[in-house]
TILUM-518402 format. One line per 10 residues: number of its first residue (from 1); their letters; for each residue x, y, z of C-alpha. Coordinates in Angstrom, 3 decimals. Example, Ala and Ser with C-alpha at 12.3 -4.5 7.8 and 13.67 -1.06 7.14 Angstrom:
# TILUM-518402
1 = AS = 12.300:-4.500:7.800  13.670:-1.060:7.140
This chain:
# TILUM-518402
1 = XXXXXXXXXX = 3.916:12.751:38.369  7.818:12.349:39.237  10.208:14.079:38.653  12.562:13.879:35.453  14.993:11.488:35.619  18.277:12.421:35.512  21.289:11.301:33.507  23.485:8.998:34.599  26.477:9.765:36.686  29.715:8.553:34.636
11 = XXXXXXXXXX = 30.362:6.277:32.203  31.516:2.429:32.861  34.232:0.672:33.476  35.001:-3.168:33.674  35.986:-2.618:37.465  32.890:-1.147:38.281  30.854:-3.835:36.173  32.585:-6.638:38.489  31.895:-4.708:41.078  28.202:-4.015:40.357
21 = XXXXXXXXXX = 27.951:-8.013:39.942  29.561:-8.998:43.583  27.411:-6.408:45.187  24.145:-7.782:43.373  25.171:-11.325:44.475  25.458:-10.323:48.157  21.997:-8.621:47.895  19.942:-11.314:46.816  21.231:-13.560:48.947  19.987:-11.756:51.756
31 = XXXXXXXXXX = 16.991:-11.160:49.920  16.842:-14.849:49.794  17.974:-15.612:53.192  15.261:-13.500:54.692  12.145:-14.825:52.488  13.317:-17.957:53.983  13.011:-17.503:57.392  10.031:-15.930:56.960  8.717:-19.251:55.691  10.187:-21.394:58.536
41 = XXXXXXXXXX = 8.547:-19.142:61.042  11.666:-17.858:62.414  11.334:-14.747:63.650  14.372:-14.368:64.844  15.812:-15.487:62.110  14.290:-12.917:59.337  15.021:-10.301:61.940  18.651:-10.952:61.286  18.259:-10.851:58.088  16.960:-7.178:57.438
51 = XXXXXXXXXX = 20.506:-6.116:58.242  21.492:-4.500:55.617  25.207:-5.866:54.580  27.667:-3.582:55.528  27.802:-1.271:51.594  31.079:-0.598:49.705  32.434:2.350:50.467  32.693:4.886:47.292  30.403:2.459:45.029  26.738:2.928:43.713
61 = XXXXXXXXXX = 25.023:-0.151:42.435  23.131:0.091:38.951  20.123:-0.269:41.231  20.783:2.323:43.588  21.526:4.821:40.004  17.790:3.066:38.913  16.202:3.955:42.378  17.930:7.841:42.080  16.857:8.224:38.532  13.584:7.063:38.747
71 = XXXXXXXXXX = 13.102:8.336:42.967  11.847:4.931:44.083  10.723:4.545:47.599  12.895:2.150:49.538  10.085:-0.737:49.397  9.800:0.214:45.832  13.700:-0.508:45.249  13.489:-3.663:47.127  10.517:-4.953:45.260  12.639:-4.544:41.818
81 = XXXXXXXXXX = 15.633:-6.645:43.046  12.934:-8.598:44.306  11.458:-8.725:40.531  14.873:-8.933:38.874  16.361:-10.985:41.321  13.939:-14.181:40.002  15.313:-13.862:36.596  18.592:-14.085:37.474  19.020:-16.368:40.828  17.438:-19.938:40.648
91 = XXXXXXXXXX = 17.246:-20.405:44.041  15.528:-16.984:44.776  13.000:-18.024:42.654  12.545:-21.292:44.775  12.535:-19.057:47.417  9.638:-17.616:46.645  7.454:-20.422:45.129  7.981:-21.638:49.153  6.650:-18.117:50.256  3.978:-18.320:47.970
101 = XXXXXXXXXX = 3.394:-21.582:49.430  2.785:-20.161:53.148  0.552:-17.854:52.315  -1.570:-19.922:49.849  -1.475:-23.423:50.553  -0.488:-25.257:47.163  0.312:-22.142:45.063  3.901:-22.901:43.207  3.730:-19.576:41.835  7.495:-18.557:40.857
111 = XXXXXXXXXX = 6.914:-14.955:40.160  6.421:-12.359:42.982  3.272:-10.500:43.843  2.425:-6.949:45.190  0.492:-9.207:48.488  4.285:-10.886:48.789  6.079:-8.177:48.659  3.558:-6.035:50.799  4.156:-9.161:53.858  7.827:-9.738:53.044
121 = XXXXXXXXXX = 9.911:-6.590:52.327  10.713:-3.559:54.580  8.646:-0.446:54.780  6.100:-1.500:52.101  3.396:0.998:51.313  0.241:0.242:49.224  0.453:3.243:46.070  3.543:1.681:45.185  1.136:0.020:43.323  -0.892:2.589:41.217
131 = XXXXXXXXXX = 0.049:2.831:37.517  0.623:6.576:38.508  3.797:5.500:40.682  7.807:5.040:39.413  7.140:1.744:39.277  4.513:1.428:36.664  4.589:4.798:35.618  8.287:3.951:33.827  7.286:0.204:33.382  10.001:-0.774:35.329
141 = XXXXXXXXXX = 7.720:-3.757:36.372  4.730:-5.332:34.514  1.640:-6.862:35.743  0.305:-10.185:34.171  -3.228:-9.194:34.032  -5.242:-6.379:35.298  -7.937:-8.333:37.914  -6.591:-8.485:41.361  -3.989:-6.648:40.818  -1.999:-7.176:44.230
151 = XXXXXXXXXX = -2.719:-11.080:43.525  -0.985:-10.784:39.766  2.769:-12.101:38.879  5.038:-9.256:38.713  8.061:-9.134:35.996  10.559:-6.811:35.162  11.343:-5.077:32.000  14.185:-6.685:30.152  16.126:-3.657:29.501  15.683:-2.740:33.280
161 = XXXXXXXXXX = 17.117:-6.402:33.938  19.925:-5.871:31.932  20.453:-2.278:33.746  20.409:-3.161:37.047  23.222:-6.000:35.908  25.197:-3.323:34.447  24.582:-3.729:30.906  22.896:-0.223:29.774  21.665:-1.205:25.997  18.821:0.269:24.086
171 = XXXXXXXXXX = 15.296:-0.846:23.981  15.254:-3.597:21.096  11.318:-2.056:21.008  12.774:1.267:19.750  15.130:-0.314:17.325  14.941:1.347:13.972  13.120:4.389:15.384  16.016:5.418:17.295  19.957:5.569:16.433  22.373:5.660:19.748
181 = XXXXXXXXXX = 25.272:8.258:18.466  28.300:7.466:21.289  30.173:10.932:22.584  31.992:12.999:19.896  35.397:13.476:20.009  35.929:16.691:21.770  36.228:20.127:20.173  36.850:23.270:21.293  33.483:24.740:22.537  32.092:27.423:20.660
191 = XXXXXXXXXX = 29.969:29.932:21.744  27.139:28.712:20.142  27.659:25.411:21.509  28.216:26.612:25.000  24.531:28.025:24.855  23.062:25.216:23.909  24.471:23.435:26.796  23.351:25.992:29.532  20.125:25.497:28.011  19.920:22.268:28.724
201 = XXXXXXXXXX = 21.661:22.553:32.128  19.180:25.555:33.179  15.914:23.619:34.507  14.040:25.753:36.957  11.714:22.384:37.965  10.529:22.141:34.239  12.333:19.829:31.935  14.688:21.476:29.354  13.701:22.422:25.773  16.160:23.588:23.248
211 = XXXXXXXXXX = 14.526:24.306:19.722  17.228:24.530:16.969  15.863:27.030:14.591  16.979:28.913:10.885  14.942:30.963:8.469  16.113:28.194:6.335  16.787:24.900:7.195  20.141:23.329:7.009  20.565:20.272:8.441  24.136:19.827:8.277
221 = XXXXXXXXXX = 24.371:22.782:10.150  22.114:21.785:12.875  23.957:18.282:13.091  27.034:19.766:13.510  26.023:21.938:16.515  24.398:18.586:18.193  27.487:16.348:17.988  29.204:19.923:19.388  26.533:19.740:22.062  27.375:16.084:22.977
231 = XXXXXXXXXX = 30.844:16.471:22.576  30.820:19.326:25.061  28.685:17.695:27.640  30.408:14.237:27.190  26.860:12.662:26.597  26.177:9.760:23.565  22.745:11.156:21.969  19.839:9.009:21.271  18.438:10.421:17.736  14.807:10.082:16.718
241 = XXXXXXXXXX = 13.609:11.585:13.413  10.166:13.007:13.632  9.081:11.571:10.756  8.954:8.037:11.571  7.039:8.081:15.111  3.765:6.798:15.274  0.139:8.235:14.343  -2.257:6.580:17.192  -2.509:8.591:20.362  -1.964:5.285:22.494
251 = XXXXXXXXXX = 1.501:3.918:20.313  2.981:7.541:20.526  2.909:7.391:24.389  4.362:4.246:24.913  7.447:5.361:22.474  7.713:8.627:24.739  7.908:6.650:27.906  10.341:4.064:26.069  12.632:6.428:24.728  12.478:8.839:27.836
261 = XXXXXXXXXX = 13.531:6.317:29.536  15.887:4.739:27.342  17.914:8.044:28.062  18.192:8.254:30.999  19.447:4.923:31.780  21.763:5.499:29.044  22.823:8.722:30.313  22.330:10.171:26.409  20.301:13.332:25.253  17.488:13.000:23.913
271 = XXXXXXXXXX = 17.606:14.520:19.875  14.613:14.763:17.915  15.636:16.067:14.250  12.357:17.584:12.189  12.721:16.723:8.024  11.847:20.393:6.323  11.408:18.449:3.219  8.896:16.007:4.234  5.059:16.430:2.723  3.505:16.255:6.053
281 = XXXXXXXXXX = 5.674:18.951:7.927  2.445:20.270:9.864  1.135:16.087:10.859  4.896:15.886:11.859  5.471:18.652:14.395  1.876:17.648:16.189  3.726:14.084:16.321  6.412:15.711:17.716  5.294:17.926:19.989  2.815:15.208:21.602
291 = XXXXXXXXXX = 6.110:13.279:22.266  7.889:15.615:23.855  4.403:16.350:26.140  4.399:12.694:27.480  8.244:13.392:28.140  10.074:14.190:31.158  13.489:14.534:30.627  16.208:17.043:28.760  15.393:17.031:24.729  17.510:18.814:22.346
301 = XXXXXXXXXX = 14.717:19.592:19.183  16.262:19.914:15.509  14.301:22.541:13.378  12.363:25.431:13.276  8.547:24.006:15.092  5.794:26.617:14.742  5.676:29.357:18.060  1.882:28.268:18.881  2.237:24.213:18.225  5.608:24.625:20.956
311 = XXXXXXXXXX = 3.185:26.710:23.155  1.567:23.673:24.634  4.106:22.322:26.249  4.035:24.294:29.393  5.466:22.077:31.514  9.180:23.001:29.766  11.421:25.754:29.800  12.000:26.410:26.027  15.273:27.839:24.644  14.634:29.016:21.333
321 = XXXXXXXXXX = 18.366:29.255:19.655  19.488:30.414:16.013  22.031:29.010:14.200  23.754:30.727:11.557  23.133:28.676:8.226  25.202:28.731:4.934  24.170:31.843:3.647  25.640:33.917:7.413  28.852:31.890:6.999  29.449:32.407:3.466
331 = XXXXXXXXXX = 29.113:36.378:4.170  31.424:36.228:6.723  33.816:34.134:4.087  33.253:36.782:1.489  34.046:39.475:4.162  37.213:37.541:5.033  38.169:36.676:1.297  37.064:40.258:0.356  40.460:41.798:2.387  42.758:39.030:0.467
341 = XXXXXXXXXX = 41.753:40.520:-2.774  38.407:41.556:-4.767  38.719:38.831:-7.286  38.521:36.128:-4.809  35.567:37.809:-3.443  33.797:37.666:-6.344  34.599:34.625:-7.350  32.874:32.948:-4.091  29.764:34.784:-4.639  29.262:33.909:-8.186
351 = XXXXXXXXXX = 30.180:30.761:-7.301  27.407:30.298:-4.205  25.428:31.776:-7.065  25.769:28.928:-9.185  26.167:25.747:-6.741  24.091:25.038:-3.624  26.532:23.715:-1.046  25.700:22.160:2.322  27.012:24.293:5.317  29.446:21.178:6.446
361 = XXXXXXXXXX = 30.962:21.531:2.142  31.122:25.203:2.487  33.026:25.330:5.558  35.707:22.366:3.757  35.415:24.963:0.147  36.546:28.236:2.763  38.754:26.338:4.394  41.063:24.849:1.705  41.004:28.282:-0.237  42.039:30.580:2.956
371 = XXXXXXXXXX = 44.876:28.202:3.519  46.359:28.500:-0.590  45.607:32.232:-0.214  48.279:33.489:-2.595  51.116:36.160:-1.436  49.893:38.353:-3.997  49.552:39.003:-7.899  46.320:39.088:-9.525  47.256:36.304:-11.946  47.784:34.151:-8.329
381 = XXXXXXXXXX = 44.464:35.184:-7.224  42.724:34.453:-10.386  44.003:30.636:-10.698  42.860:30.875:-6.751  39.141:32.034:-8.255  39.201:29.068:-10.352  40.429:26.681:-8.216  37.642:28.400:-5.546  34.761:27.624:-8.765  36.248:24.115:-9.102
391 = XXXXXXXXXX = 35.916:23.394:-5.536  32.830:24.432:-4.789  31.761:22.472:-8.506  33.155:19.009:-6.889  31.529:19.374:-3.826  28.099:19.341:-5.406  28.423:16.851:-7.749  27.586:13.775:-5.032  24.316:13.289:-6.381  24.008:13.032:-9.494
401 = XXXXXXXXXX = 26.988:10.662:-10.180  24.554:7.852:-9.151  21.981:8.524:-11.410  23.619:10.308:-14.365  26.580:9.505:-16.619  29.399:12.788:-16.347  30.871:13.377:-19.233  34.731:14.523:-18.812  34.303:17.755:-21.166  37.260:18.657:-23.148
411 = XXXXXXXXXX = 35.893:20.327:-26.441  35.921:23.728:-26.874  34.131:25.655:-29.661  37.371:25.954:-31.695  37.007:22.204:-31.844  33.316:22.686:-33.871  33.121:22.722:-37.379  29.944:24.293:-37.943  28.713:27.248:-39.750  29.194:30.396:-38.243
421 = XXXXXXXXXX = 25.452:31.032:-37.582  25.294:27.947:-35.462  28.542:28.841:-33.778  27.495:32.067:-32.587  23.979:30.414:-30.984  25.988:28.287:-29.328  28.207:31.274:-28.189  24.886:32.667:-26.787  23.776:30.044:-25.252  27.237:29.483:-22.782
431 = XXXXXXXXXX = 26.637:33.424:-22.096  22.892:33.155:-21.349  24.006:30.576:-18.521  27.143:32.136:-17.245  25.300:35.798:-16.933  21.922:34.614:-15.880  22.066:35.009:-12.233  23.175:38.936:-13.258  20.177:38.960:-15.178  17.363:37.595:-12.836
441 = XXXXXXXXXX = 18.366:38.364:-9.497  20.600:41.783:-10.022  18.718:43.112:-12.474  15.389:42.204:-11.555  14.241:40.314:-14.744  12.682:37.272:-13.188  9.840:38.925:-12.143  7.414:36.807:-9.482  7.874:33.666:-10.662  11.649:31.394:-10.643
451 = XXXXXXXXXX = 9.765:29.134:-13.260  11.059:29.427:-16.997  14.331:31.286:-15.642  16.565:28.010:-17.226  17.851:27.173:-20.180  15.866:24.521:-22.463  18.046:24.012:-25.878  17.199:21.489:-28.671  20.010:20.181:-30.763  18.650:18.598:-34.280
461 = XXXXXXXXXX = 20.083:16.891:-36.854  21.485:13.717:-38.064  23.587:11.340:-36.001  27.220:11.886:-36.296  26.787:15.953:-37.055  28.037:17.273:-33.386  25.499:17.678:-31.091  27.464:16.155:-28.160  30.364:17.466:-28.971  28.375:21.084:-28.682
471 = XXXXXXXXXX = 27.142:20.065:-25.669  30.625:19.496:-24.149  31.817:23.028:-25.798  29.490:24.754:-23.523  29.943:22.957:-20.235  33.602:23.301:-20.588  33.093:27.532:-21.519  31.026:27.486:-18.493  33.016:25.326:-15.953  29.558:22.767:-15.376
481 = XXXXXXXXXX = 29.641:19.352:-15.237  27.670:17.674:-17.921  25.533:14.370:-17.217  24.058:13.208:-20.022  20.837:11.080:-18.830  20.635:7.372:-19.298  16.843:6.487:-20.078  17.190:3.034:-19.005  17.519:4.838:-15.099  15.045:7.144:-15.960
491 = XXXXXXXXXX = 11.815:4.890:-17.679  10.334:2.391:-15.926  7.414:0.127:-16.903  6.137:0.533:-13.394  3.633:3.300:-12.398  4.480:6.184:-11.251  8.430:5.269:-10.617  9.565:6.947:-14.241  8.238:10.190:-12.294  10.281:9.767:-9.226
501 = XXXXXXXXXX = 13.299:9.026:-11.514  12.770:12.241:-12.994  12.764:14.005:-9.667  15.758:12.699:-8.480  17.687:13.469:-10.981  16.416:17.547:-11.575  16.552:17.711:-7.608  20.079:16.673:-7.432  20.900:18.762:-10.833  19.250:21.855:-9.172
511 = XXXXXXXXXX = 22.274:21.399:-6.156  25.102:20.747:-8.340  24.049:23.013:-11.297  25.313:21.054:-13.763  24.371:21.019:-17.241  21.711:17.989:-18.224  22.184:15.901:-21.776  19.036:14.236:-22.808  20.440:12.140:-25.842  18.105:11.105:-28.065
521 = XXXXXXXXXX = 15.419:12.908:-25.986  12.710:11.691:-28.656  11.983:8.585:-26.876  11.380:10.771:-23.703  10.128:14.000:-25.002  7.552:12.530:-27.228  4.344:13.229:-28.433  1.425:12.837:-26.181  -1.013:10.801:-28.055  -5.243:10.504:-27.519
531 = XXXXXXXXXX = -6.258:8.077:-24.387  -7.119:4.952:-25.788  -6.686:2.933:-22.712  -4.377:3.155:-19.451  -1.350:3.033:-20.998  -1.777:6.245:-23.344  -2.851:7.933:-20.180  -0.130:7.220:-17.611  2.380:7.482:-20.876  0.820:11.176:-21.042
541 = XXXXXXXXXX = 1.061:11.848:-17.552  4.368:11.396:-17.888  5.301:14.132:-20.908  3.969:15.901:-18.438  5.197:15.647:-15.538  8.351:16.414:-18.059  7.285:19.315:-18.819  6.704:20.412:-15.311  10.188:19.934:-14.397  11.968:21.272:-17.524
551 = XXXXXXXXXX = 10.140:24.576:-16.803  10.854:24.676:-13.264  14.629:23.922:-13.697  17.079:26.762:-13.149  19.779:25.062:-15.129  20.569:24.276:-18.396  18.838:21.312:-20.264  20.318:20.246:-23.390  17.928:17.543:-25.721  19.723:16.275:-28.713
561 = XXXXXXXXXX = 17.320:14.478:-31.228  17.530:13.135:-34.793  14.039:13.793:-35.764  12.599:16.949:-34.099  9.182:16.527:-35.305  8.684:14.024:-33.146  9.098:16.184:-30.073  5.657:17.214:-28.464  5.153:20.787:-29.395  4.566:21.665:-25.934
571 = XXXXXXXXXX = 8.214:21.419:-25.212  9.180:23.814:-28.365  7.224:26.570:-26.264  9.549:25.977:-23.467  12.875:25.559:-25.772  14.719:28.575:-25.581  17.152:27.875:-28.094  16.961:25.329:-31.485  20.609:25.059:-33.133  19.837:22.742:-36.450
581 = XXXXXXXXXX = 23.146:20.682:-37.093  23.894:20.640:-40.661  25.373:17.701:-42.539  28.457:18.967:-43.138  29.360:20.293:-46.517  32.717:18.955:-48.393  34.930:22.007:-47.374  33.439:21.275:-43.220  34.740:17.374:-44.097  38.168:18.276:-45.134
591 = XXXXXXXXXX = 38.359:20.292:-42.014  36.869:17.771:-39.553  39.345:14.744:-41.459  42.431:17.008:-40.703  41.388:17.581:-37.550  40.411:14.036:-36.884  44.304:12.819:-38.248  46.707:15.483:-36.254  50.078:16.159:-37.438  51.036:13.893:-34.357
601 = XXXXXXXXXX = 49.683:10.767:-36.186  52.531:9.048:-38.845  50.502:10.058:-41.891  51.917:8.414:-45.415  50.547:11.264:-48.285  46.763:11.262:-47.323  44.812:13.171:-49.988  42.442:15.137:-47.877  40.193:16.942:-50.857  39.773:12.919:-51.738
611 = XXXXXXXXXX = 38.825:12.003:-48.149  36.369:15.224:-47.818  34.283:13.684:-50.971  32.928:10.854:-49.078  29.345:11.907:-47.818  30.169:11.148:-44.350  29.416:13.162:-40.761  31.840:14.274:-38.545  30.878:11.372:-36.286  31.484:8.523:-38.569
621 = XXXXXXXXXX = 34.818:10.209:-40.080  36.246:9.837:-36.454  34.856:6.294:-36.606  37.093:5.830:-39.927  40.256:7.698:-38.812  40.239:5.454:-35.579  40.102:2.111:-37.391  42.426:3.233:-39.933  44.940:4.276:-37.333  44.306:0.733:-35.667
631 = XXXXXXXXXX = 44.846:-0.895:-38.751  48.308:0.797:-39.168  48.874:0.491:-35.525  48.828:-3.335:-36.238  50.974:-3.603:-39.314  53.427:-1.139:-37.754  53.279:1.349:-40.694  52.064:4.928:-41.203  48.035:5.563:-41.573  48.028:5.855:-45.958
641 = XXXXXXXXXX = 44.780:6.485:-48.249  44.914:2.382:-48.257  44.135:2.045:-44.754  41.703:4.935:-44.815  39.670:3.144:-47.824  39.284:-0.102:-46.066  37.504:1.363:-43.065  35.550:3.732:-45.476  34.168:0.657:-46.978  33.373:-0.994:-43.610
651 = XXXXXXXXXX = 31.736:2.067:-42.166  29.730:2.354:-46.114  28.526:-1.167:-44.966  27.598:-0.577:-42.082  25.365:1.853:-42.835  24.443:0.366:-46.047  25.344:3.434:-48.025  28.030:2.528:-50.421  30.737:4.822:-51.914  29.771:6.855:-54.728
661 = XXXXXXXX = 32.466:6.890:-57.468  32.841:10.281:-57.039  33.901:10.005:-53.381  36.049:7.292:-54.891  37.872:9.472:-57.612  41.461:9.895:-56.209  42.072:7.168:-54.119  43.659:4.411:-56.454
């Protein structure tokens, strides 16, 4: 086997590219000049032209980089320009067709053969030939068939054409298996990244290694030291994710070779990145570690690959590196933070308590708070805290904005008008989700299990009576985002897909711990009914799948319904919480008009113990202030008790409850 090939020497330039072409011009036309004296007999002739023309001083040719990367013999070197030169020079290729000719009497055969090159080139020798040799071995050249094979056209590879003219591009065989990632801008070399790169530098006569490892995988972080890597050894990478390669035995060797190959002539490091979250982590190191066995050159391997599975690649010299992770570098922050002030300490780690940040959003959270680090004060270092909390909130909320609506929360509970037994639940609830980190993990209450260690709440009651509004109080208390879940992203009539809906958005909730809002959750969280046919049993399946999730997440899951016994009782096991919302009496109506028509508003005499008699929620008073103030807004007058009746009556119609007299009493 030959050795590894090495990278290339520098990158290009448009100087050397011209130069490169001239040089490959004056070669084949000696090439050509002495196949043709060989076919006129001239002996004298083809002598002359084996000179070799006199070589420019201080310039190697692509080919000659080829020949050194791949340690082809001298007759193997001229038999690829021999190969390539057919493709590209016309009357080359008309050279040989007439050398073809004088050894086989009527062949017009345009391609070269081993038996050609054997009689025509200098130093030939026959296991140039054997599959085993640079040649074949790297496919540099291809053989039309496999009978005869010293009678059989030869071709080159196209990417090896396109090298040898100067034009390094990848494989188009290994498109969408492989990215190309050009050089990193430089950075200062760290000295984690500095022994990565003697790694790969340190070869003994085995092929570099370097295995990327954490106790828990974060692939930001790992990214981040591989552009270092490139950045520091001015190589582009060529990145291959485990996951995709090939299953057969026979396919995974060929996309070895091509990619082995591929960087080398494209002077890049190899980087093969393992997923931690895929299903078939075990299928996918064997894939990977069979591809790196058929490889010869550098490799730079992204994950932590089990000790035994790496052990069978003894032909390497493995460098088995740690990289700190999020949790090391958010120690070190709290360390740091912890000498600006205790409060800012604290705040970071109940805030990496709450959110689960990437290393590359950590490092951006650290880094804007250590540069507003306040002179001093505790009330400075408090707002810092929040601002800290708010940071780290935004940084996490990526995900779920595509499959969730966020709700901008500005209700408190002083904005509730409830009755005080439902205020203080809902007082309980916003402390069972600040404290419950305190609770589980300090205190030891979680026992074995993480499942059942969120919050599941139920909100009942008719529309209009504050459920949403509750469910914005306690975000806002808490500092969470709310989403409140749109079921027409989440159902689907197609198997299997409202189940992956589901998971996407309680995976991305369980990263940004925000607080989920299943409006009318009903129509999700139904009853599972007896299997009649498939649709009662996929419709089942996916309650309870439902279920699954809700008791698995860590966060805080709010459903709001309008007719709670249509929830599956299954899911009242798993409820934590059930706050009934009251239709409001007519004391909680006067409270929620004058709150719904502020002192800010141009009011003209409004009778509010008149307006509190109309059996109307909190929801559909709004609904009547609003389009009372419009009104008013458009005859530019104050809001009066006529405005105020006129959208009573159209919000009676519309729910096709007229006034009562007595809710009319007062308002002549």
């Amino acid at each position: 086997m030959t050795a590894p090939p090495q990278s290339l020497l520098s990158s290009e330039s448009a100087d050397w590219t011209e130069r490169n072409q001239r040089w490959l011009v004056r070669e084949l036309a000696a090439l050509r000049a002495r196949l043709d004296a060989q076919s006129e007999g001239d002996g004298e002739k083809a002598a002359g032209a084996l000179e070799t023309p006199l070589p420019d001083v201080g310039f190697e040719s692509a080919l000659d980089r080829c020949a050194k990367l791949f340690s082809l013999s001298p007759f193997e070197r001229e038999l690829l320009l021999l190969t390539a030169g057919v493709e590209l020079d016309n009357a080359l290729r008309q050279s040989v067709i007439r050398a073809h000719g004088r050894i086989n009497e009527g062949s017009r055969l345009a391609q070269p053969t081993f038996s050609l090159a054997f009689s025509a080139l200098t130093q030939p020798h026959w296991d140039a030939l054997s599959p085993q040799a640079p040649l074949r071995r790297w496919k540099l050249v291809e053989l039309d068939g496999r009978r005869n094979p010293a009678l059989q056209p030869l071709y080159v590879d196209e990417p090896v054409l396109h090298f040898i003219t100067g034009v390094a591009g990848l494989d188009d065989r290994l498109m969408g298996l492989v990215r190309f990632v050009p050089i990193p801008e430089a950075a200062e070399a760290s000295p984690l990244t500095q022994r990565i790169a003697r790694g790969l530098a340190a070869t003994e006569g085995r092929p570099p290694l370097v295995v990327l490892a954490q106790d828990r995988t974060d692939l930001d972080t790992l990214h981040a030291a591989a552009n270092d890597t490139l950045a520091a050894t001015e190589c582009p990478g060529l990145w291959l994710l485990a996951r995709d390669l090939p299953a057969g035995a026979a396919e995974l060797a060929a996309t070895a070779l091509l990619f082995d190959r591929a960087a080398a002539m494209t002077r890049a490091l190899a980087v093969i990145e393992l997923d931690p979250l895929a299903e078939n982590t075990a299928e996918q190191e064997q894939r990977c570690v069979a591809l790196l066995s058929h490889m010869l050159g550098p490799a730079l391997l992204l994950g932590a690959c089990d000790r035994m599975t790496l052990s069978r690649l003894a032909h390497r010299r493995i460098t088995r590196i740690n990289v700190p992770g999020a949790k090391e570098q958010a120690l070190e922050a709290q360390a740091r933070l912890a000498e600006q002030g205790e409060a800012l300490a604290l705040a970071l780690r109940l805030a990496l308590q709450q959110f689960h940040l990437s290393t590359a959003a950590l490092c951006s959270v650290i880094e804007q708070v250590e540069s507003e680090l306040p002179e001093g004060g505790d009330e400075a270092e408090a707002e810092l805290g929040h601002r800290l909390w708010d940071a780290c909130r935004d940084a996490t909320r990526g995900g779920l904005d595509a499959l969730a609506q966020r709700v901008e929360t500005q209700a408190s509970f002083d904005d509730l008008v409830l009755p005080s037994a439902q205020t203080q639940l809902l007082r309980e609830i916003a402390e069972q989700l600040r404290h419950r980190r305190t609770v589980y993990g300090e205190w030891g209450m979680g026992g074995r299990t993480t499942r059942g260690q969120g919050l599941c709440v139920l909100f009942a009651g008719e529309s209009g009576t504050g459920k949403t509004l509750a469910a914005e109080a306690i975000a806002n208390e808490a500092r969470l985002d709310l989403y409140r879940i749109d079921l027409a992203t989440v159902v689907s009539k197609y198997i299997g897909e409202t189940e992956k809906n589901i998971k996407r958005v309680f995976d991305a909730a369980e990263s940004s711990g925000a607080v989920l809002l299943f409006d009318e959750a009903d129509a999700l969280f139904g009853k599972r009914s007896d299997v009649k046919d498939s649709h009662d049993r996929y419709a089942n399946i996916e309650v309870a799948y439902l279920l699954q999730r809700v008791e698995a997440y860590r966060g805080l899951a709010i459903l709001t319904t309008n007719f709670r016994s249509a929830l599956d009782r299954a899911f009242l096991r798993r409820i934590r919480f059930v706050v009934q919302f009251p239709f409001p009496d007519e004391a909680a109506r006067e409270r929620i008009w004058r709150r719904e028509l502020p002192e800010t508003a141009p009011l003209c005499e409004v009778d509010f113990p008149a307006l509190a008699r109309m059996q109307l929620s909190g929801g559909h008073i709004r609904s009547v202030a609003l389009n009372a103030a419009f009104t008013a807004a458009g005859e530019g007058s104050s809001i009066g008790m006529a405005h105020l009746r006129h959208a009573a009556q159209r919000e009676a119609a519309k729910l096709e409850r007229p006034l009562t007299e007595a809710s009319q009493r007062g308002w002549s």
